[in-house]
C-alpha positions in Angstrom: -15.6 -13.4 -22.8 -12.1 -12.4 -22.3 -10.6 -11.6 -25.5 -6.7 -12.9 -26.1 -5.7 -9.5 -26.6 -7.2 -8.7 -23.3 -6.2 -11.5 -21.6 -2.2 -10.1 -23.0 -3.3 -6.9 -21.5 -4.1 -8.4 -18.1 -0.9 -11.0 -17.9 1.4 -8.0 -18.5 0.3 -5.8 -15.6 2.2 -8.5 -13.3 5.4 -6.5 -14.7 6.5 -3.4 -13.3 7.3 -1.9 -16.5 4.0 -2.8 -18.4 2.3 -0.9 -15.5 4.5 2.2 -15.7 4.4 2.4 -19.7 0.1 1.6 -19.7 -0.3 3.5 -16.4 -2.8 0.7 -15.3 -2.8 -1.6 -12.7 -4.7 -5.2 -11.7 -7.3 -5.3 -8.9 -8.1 -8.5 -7.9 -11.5 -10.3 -5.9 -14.6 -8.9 -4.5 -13.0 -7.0 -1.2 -10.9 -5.2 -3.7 -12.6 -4.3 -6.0 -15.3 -3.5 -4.0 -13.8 -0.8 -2.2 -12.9 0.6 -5.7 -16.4 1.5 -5.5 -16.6 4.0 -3.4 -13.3 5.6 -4.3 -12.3 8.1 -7.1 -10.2 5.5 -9.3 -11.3 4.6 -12.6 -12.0 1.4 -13.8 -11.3 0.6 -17.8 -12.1 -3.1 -17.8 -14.4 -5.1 -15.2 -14.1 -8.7 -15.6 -16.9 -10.6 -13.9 -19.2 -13.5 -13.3 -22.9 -13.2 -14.3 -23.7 -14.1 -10.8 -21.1 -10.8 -9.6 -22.6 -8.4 -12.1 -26.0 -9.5 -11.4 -25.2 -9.0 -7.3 -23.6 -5.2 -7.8 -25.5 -4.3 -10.8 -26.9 -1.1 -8.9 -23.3 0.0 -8.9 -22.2 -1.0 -12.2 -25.4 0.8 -13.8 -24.6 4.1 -11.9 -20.6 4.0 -11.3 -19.6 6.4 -13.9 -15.9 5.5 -13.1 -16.5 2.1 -14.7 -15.8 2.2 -18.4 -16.6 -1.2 -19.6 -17.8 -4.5 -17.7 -17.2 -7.9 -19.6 -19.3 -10.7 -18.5 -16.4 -13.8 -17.9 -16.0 -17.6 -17.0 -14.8 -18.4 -13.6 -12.3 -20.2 -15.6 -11.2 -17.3 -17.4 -11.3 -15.1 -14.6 -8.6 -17.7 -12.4 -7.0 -18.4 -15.8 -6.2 -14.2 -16.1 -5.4 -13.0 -12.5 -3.1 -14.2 -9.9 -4.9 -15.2 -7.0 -5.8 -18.5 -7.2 -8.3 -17.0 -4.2 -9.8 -14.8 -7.2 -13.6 -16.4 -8.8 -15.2 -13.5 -9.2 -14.0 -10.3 -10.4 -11.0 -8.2 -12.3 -10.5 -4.9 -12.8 -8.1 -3.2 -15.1 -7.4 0.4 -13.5 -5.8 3.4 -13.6 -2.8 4.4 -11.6 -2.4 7.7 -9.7 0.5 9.5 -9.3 0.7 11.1 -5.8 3.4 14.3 -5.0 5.4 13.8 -1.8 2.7 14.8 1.6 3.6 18.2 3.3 3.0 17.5 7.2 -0.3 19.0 8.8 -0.8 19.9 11.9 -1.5 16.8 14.3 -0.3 14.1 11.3 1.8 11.2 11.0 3.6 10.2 8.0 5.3 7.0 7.6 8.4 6.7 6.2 9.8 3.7 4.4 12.9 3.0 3.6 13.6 -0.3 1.2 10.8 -2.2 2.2 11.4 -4.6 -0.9 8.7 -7.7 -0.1 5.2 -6.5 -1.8 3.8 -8.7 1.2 4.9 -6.3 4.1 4.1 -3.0 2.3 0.8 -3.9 1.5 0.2 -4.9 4.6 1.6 -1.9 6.4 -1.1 0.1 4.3 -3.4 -1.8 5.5 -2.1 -0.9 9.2 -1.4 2.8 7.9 -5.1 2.4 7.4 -6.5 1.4 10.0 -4.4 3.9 12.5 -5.8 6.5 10.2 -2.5 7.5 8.4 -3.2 8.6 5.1 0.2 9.7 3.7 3.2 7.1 2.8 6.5 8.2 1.5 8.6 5.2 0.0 12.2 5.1 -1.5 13.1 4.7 -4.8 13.7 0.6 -4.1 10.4 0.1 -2.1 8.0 -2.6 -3.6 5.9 -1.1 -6.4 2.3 0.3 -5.0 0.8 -1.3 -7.9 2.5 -4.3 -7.4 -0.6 -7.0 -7.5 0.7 -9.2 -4.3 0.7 -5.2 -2.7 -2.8 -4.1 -3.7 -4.0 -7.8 -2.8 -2.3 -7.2 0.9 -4.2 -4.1 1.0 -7.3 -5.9 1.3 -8.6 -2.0 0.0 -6.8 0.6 1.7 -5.4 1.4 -1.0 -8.0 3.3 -2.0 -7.9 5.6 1.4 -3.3 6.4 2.1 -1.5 7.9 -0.6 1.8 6.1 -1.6 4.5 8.0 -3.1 8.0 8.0 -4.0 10.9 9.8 -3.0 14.7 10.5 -2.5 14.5 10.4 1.7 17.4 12.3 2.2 16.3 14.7 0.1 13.0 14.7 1.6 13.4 14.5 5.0 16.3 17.4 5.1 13.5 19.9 4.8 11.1 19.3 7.5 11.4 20.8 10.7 9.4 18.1 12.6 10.5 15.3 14.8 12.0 12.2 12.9 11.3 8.9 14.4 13.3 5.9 13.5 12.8 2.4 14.7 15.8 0.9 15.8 16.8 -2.0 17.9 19.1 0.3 19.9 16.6 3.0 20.3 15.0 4.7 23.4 12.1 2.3 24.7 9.1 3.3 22.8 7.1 2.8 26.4 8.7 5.0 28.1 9.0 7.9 25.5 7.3 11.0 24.8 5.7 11.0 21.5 5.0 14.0 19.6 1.3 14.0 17.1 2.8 15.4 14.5 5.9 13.8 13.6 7.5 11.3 10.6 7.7 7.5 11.6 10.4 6.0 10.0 10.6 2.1 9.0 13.6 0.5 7.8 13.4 -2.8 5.4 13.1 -6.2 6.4 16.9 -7.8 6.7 19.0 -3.9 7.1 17.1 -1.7 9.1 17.2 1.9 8.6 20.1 2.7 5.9 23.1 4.8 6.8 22.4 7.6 4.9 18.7 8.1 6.3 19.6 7.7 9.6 21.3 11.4 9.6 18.3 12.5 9.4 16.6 10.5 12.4 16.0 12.9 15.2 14.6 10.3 17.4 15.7 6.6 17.7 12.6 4.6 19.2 13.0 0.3 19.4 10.3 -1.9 20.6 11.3 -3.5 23.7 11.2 -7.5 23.3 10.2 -9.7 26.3 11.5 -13.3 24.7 13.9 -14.6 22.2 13.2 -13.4 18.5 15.9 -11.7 17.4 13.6 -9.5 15.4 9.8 -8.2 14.2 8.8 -8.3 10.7 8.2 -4.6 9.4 4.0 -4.6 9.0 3.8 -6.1 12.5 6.5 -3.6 13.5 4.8 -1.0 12.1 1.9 -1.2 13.9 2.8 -1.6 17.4 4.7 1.8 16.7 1.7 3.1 15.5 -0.6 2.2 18.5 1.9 3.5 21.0 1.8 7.2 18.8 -2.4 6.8 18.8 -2.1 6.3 22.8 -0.8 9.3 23.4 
């Protein structure tokens, strides 16, 4: 069973703070946790059906990253997390820390600047992901990684791009690379030369790029639109920027 002080445990990890001052964070349903698996994150709690444990108990017997699994109710699992999606399985983990990325040779970084809705940054991870970009610097204001609606987005590439946090002036003042903006009065994405090792930067949802960032653009790109929409949201944004860099 889930005990109340547990239970406590889990409800506060919906709050940024709690996160920051326990360092742990909520993973959420069987894709999820799943890929958890196979990563280098440790689990201190597994909550779990019989049937779950009893389905990956080859892992749980071997994983030594897994602390403690505690057999629980379906009821207590939906009654704990915060997908209502979520019958199966919880896991209480510990947060990394990542330092700002130094560019490699033949890398993309994304760059994000006050992407605010959880939704979208979780979901650009997942994009990061699959385009095989493993580095993600965020501002200060950016939605918290460990946010559970982020990780949930993820759908487990969390586990595989490294999020951190930075002052982006600061940041990109020292690189020497190209800087990449996306901006709805930029050079036509199509017709431009893209260079493989460069800095992609994504502005938030309702204010684009902010001023003070886009000193530091060296290269204003913009998706040219064929209809109406005044606008893309950032995620899908993201990664039809992404597959025009991976073409050539």
């Amino acid at each position: 069973m889930i005990s109340k002080n547990q239970l406590k445990l889990i409800h506060s990890l919906e709050q940024k703070k709690q996160r920051k001052k326990t360092g742990l964070f909520l993973v959420q349903g069987e894709k999820n946790v799943g890929e958890l698996f196979g990563s280098d994150f440790e689990i201190v709690n597994l909550f779990a059906t019989a049937e779950y444990i009893n389905k990956q108990s080859a892992q749980l017997t071997t994983n030594k990253l897994i602390t403690v699994t505690i057999e629980s109710s379906i009821e207590e699992l939906q009654k704990a997390g915060t997908l209502k999606t979520n019958n199966s399985v919880i896991a209480v983990v510990k947060s990394k820390q990542y330092s700002t990325p130094v560019i490699q040779d033949k890398e993309l970084i994304l760059v994000l600047d006050q992407v605010g809705d959880p939704g979208n940054l979780g979901t650009i991870i997942r994009v990061a992901d699959w385009y095989g970009v493993k580095k993600i610097v965020c501002s200060p204001d950016c939605a918290d990684l460990y946010n559970p609606k982020v990780i949930a987005a993820t759908m487990g590439s969390f586990v595989r791009v490294q999020v951190s946090h930075a002052d982006l002036c600061e940041y990109l003042s020292g690189q020497s690379q190209p800087i990449y903006g996306a901006f709805l009065e930029g050079a036509n994405i199509h017709k431009s030369t893209l260079e493989n090792s460069a800095f992609i930067v994504m502005g938030s949802e309702s204010h684009g790029i902010s001023a003070a960032v886009s000193k530091f653009i060296s290269d204003k790109i913009t998706i040219p639109n064929f209809g109406e929409a005044e606008s893309l949201n950032v995620a899908m944004a993201t990664g039809i920027i992404l597959d025009n860099f991976k073409r050539q």
